[in-house]
N, C-alpha and C positions, 0 to 999 in steps of 0.2 A: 377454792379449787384452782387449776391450773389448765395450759392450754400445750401443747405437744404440736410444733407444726415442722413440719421433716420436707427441706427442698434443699437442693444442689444451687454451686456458685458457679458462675460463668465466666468469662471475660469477653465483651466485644471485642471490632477492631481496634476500637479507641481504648481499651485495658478498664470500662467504664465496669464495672461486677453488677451481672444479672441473673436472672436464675430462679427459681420456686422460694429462696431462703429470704424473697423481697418480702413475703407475705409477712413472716416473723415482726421485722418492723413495722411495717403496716395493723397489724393483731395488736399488738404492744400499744402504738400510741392513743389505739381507741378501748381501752380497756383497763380496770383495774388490778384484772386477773394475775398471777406470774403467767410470763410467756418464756418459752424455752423451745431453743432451738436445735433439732438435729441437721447435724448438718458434716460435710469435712475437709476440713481447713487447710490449708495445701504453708505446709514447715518450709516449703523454699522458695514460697513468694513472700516475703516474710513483709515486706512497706505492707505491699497489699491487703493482708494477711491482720497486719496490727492495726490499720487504719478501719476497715471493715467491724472488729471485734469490738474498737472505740464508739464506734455509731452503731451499732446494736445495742452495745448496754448504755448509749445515752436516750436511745429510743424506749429501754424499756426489757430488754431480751435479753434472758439469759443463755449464755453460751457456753453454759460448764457441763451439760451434755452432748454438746458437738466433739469429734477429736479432729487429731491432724493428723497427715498422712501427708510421705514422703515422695509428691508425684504433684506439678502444677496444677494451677485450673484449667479447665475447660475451656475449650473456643468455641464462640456461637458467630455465625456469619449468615446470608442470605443464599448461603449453596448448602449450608448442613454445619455438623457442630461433632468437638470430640469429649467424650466423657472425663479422661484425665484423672483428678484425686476424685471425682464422684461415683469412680466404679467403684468403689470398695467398700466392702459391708461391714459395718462398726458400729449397731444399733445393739446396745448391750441394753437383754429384757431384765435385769437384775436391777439396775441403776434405780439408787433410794430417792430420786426425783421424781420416780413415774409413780411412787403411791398415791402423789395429790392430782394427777392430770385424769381429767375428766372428758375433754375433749380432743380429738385429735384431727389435724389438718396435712393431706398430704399430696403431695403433688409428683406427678412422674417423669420429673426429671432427673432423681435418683437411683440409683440401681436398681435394676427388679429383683431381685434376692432380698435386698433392705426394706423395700417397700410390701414384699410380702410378711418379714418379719415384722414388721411395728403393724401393718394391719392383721394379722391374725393376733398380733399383742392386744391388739387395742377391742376386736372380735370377744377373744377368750374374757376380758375384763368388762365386759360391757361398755366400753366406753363411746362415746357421739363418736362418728366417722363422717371427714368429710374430703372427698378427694378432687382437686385440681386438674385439669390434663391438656395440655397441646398436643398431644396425637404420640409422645414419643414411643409410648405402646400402650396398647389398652389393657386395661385390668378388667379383666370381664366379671371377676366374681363380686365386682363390686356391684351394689343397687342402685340401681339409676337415678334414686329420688337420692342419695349420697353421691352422684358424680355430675361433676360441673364439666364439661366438654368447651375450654375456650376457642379452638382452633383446633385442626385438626392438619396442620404441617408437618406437625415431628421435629421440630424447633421449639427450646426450652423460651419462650416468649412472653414470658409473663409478666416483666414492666409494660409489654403492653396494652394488657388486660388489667390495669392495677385498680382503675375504678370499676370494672363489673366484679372483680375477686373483694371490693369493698362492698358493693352493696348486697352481694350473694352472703358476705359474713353478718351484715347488718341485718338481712332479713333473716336471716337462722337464729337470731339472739344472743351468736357469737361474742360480737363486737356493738360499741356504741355509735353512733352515726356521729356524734361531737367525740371529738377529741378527749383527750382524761387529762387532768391539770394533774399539776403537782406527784405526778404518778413518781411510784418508788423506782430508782433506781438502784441495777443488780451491783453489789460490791465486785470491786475489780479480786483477781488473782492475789495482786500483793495487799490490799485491804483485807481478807481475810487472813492470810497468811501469818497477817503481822499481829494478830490477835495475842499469840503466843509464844515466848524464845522454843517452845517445845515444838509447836507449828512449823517453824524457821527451821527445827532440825529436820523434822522430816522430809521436810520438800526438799532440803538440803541431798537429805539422799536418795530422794527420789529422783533427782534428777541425776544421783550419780548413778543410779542405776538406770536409768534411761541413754545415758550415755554410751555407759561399758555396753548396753545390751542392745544396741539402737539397731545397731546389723537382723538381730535376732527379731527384734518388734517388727523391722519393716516386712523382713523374710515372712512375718507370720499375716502382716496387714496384705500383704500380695498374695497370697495363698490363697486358693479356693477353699470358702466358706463351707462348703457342702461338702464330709467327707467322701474322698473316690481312692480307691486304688487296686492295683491288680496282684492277682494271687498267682506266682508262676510257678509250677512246679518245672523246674529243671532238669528233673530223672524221671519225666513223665515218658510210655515209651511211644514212639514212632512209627507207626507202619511206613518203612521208606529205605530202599533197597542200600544206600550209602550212607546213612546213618542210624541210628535207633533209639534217641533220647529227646528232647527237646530242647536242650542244651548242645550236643553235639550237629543237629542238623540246623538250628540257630548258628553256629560256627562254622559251618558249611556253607550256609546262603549266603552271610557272609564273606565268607571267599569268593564264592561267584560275583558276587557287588563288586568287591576289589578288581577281581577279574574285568568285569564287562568295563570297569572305568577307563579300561587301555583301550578301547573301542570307542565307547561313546559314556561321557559325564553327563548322570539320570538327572542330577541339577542344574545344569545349564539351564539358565532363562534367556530365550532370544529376545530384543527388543520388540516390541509389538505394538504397531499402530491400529489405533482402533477407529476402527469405520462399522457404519452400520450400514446395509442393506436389508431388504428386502429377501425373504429366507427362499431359496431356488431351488429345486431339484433338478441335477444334472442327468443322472443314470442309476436307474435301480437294476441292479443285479440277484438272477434266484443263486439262492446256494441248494446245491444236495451233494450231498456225502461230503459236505466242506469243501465243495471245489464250487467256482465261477462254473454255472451251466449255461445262463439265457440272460440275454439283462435287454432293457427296453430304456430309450432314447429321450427323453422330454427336453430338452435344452444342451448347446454347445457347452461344452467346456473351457470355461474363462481363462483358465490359465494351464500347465503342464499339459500330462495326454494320459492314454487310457492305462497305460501301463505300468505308470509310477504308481497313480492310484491304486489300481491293483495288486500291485506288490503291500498295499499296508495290509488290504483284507488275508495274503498270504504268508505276511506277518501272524496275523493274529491269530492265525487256525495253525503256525507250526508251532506256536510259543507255547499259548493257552491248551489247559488238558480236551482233548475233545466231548467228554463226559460231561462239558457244561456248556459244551455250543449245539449239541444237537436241535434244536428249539430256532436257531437259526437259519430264518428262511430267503431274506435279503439282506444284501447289501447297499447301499446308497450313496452316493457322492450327492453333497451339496453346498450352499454355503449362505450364510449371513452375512456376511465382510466375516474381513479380519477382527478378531480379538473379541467376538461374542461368545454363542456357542462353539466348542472344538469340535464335538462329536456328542450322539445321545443312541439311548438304547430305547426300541420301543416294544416289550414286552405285552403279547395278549394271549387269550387261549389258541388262536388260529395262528402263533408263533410268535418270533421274533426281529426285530426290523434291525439291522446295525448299520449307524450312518454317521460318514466323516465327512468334515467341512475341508474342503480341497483346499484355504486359504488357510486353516490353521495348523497342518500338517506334517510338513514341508523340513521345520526341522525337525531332526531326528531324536534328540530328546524328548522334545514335546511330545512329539509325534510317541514314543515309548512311554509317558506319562499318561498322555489322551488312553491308549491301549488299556493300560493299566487300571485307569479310573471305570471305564465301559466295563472291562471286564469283571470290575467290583461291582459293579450293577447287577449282571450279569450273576454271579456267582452269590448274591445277598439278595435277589429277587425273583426266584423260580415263582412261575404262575400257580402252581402245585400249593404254595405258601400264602395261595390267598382263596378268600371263600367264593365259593362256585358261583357264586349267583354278581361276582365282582369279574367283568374284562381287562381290568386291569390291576397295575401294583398302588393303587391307592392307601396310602399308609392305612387308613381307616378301616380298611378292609384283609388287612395281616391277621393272620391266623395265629395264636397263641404259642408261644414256646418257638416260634421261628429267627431264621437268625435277626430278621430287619426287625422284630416282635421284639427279641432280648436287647436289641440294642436300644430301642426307643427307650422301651423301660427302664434298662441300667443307666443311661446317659441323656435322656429328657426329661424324665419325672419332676427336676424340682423346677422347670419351666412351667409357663401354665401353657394348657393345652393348645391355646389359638396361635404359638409359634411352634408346633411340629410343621407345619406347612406356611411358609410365609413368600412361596416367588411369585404373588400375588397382592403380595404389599407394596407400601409405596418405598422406594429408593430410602428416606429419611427415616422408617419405619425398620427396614432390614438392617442398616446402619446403624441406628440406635440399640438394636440388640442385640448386633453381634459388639457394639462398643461396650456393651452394660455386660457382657459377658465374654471379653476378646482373648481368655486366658482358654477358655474351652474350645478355641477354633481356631485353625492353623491361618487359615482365609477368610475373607465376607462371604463368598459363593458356602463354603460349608455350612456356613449358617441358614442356606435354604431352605433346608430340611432335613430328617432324619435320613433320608435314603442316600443326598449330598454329603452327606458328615459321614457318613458308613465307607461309601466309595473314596475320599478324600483320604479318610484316616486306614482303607485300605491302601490306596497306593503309597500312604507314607510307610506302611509296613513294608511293603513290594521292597521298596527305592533305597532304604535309611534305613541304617541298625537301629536297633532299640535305645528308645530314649530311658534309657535305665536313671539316671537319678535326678527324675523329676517328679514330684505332683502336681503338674500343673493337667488338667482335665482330659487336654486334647494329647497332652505326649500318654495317660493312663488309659486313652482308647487303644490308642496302638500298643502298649505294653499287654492292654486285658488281648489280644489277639494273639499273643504267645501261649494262653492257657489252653489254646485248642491245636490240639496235637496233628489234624486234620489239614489246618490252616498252616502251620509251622512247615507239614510237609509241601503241599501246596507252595510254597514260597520259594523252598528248594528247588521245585521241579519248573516253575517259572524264569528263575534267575539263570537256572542251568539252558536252557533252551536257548533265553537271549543271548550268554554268552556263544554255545554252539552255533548260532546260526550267524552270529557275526566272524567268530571262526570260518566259516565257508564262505563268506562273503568276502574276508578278506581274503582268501587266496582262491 
C-alpha cells in the first residue's frame, strides 16, 4: 500500500523551502511504503524547483503526482506569509496512483478548496486520515482524534514541529521510529522515459503541446475551480422612466459614471495613514422625515465643524431613494483614527443608527465610496429579512430566499461554514483565507463576511462598469447583480443623483 501526504512549499527570508510538503520526506525515510507527494511546484523558480524534486526522490518520495504552476513560492516570515503557487487547486481524483494509497496525511497549508478535495477523496474511499495544522484555518469537519493542532499562529511552521509530526506518525503505525535502509528510490522523469524510443516520442509531443498551449493551461490553472457565472438577460425589461431594458439602463448608468468623472473620480485612493484610536462618539443626530431634528453632544469635535459633517448625511438622503432609509433614525459622527473603520450601519428592530468617522471622510471620493458601501448595507439587510425572535442582522439569523440568504448561498457554499463570519479571527487567520481564495475578493476587508463581500461587490456595481469578460468570482458577483432588473434600475437612479447634485454644487 501507499501513503498520499499533500503540503505546500514555502520560502523563508533566507530562500531556505518549508511548508507541510517537509513531512513527505520525513514519511519516506522512515518507511518502506511508496510515498507520494501532492504538492505545486512553482515552473519559474526553476534552481529552486530542480533542487527540491532531487531531495525528495533521494529521500524516498514520489513526486509524479505533484504539478507545477506558473506563480513563485510562497513567503513565510514572523509577520504573516503569502500563498503564491499554493493557491491553486490541482488535486486530480482520477490520477492511477491513488488506487494503492491507503493512507492519507494533510496539512493546511494548502488551499482549502484542495484540502477539502483530497479529504472527502480520501472520506468516500475509506482511507486513514490524518491532518496537521498551524491554525492557517481550521477544518472543523475534521475528527479530533484525526487532527494534530501544532500551533495555532496561522504560519505554515512545520520544520518546526518536525519531531512531534515524527512521533504523532510513529505512534499511529504510519511510520517506523528507525530509519528504512536501502529503501527503493522513485525513478527520475528521464529514467522512465528512456524506457522506450516510443516513450521519447510522446513526451516529445507532449511537451510540444505544452508549449503551443501553455497560455491556455495557465489561463485554466488560474481559474476558479468551483464553477460560477452569471446569467444576464439583456432584454430583460425595466421599470425606469429613461430606459426600459436592462441593457439600455446598463448604458445609461453608464453615461452617468462617465458624467460624474468630470466632477469627482469614484477611484481616486487618497494616501491614508493609519493610526489607531480609541472608537469616540462625537454627536448623534435624530433623523425624521430625513432631515437633522435634535442631536446631543457627547465629545468636541477633533477636527472640521458641524457643518461639513452634516452636509455628507445630506448627501446621503438626496442621492439614496428614500424608500430605504426610512428605518433611519440617527445619525453619528465618530472616529477610530484614520484608516480603520470609515463608517458602519447599525441595523435593529427599534431602527437604524448611521455613523461616519470624521477622520475618514474628508475626501470626496472616499467619502462617495464609504456612502455607497453603507448604503449596500442598508439596502441588502432590511430587519424585516431576519427572524423575529433575532435584534439584529446576524447572518445566522437571515431568513430564506432573502437577498443577504441568496448571496451567502450562491457565493459561500463551497467555504466551510466557520468563515461566513470571520472579524473575529486572528489577523493571520483572515489573511490566509482571503490568500487561499484572493481571486473571489476584490480586498481582505471583503473577506469578513458575507454581508462585507455583498456591500463591497455592491459598490463595485455602484462605481465600475461591468466586468464583462471575466470568470474570476468576485468580477461574476457583480456581473450576477445585472440579472436583477430592480438593482440595474436602482443604479441608474444613484448615479443620476450624484451627478445632479454635483451639477448644483458646481454652479
Amino acid at each position: 500500500m501507499a501513503i498520499l501526504i499533500a503540503g505546500s512549499i514555502y520560502k523563508n527570508k533566507e530562500s531556505h523551502l518549508t511548508g507541510g510538503h517537509l513531512i513527505s520526506a520525513l514519511a519516506a525515510r522512515h518507511t518502506y511504503e511508496d510515498v507520494y507527494l501532492h504538492t505545486n511546484f512553482s515552473s519559474e523558480e526553476t534552481e529552486l524547483t530542480a533542487t527540491l524534486k532531487d531531495s525528495l526522490r533521494n529521500a524516498g518520495v514520489s513526486h509524479r503526482s505533484a504539478q507545477s504552476v506558473s506563480a513563485p513560492y510562497g513567503m513565510t516570515g514572523d509577520e504573516g506569509f503569502t500563498v503564491n503557487s499554493n493557491i491553486y487547486d490541482t488535486f486530480n481524483q482520477k490520477a492511477k496512483y491513488l488506487k494503492a494509497i491507503d493512507t492519507v496525511i494533510l496539512t493546511t497549508d494548502i488551499g482549502e478548496r484542495d484540502f477539502r478535495y483530497i479529504l472527502n477523496y480520501a472520506r468516500r474511499n475509506g482511507l486513514q486520515i490524518l491532518v496537521f495544522t498551524c491554525g492557517e484555518y481550521l477544518p472543523r469537519s475534521v475528527d479530533d482524534k484525526n487532527l494534530v493542532m501544532l500551533e495555532n499562529t496561522g504560519l505554515p511552521n512545520y520544520h518546526a514541529h518536525i519531531n512531534e509530526i515524527k512521533e504523532t506518525l510513529v505512534s499511529r503505525g504510519i511510520i517506523s521510529s528507525t530509519p528504512a535502509k536501502n529503501r527503493d528510490i522513485p525513478e527520475t522523469a528521464a529514467q522512465r522515459s528512456g524506457r522506450t524510443v516510443i516513450q521519447l516520442l510522446l513526451i516529445a509531443a507532449v511537451v510540444v503541446l505544452l508549449f503551443t498551449g501553455g497560455f491556455k493551461l495557465l489561463e485554466f490553472i488560474s481559474s476558479d475551480r468551483v464553477s460560477f457565472e452569471a446569467e444576464v438577460d439583456w432584454s430583460l425589461e425595466v421599470e425606469h422612466d429613461d430606459c426600459d431594458t436592462v441593457e439600455t439602463c446598463t448604458e445609461l448608468g453608464d453615461r452617468y459614471l462617465s458624467e460624474l468623472k468630470e466632477y469627482v473620480d469614484l477611484q481616486d485612493e487618497p494616501h491614508i495613514f493609519f493610526e489607531n484610536r480609541t472608537r469616540t462618539t462625537y454627536i448623534d443626530y435624530q433623523i425624521k422625515d430625513f432631515k437633522i431634528a435634535d442631536k446631543e453632544v457627547e465629545n468636541s469635535l477633533p477636527l472640521g465643524d458641524e457643518e461639513t459633517f452634516m452636509s455628507i448625511w445630506n448627501t446621503f438622503q438626496a442621492v439614496f431613494p428614500h424608500r430605504y432609509l426610512e428605518d433611519i433614525n440617527e445619525y453619528r459622527l465618530f472616529s477610530d483614527g484614520e484608516g480603520n473603520t470609515a463608517a458602519y450601519v447599525s441595523i435593529t428592530r427599534d431602527g437604524t443608527v448611521f455613523a461616519i468617522d470624521v477622520r475618514d471622510n474628508l475626501h470626496k471620493a472616499t467619502q462617495y465610496r464609504n456612502l455607497i458601501h453603507e448604503f449596500g448595507h442598508i439596502y441588502s439587510l432590511p430587519i424585516d429579512d431576519f427572524d423575529e425572535a433575532c435584534d439584529s442582522t446576524d447572518i445566522s439569523c437571515a431568513k430564506e430566499d432573502t437577498i443577504i440568504d441568496k448571496h451567502a448561498d450562491r457565493f459561500w457554499s463551497q467555504y466551510d461554514e466557520s468563515w461566513l463570519e470571520n472579524s473575529h479571527k486572528s489577523q493571520f487567520q483572515l489573511e490566509g483565507f482571503y490568500n487561499n481564495n484572493v481571486t473571489d475578493f476584490y480586498v481582505p476587508y471583503q473577506a469578513t463576511n458575507v454581508k462585507e463581500d455583498y456591500a463591497i461587490t455592491f459598490m463595485k456595481f455602484i462605481t465600475e462598469k461591468i466586468p464583462a469578460n471575466s470568470s474570476q468570482l468576485r468580477d461574476v458577483k457583480v456581473q450576477s447583480m445585472y440579472e436583477d432588473a430592480e438593482l440595474v434600475a436602482l443604479r441608474v437612479d444613484i448615479l443620476k443623483s450624484f451627478v445632479q447634485l454635483e451639477k448644483e454644487r458646481a454652479t
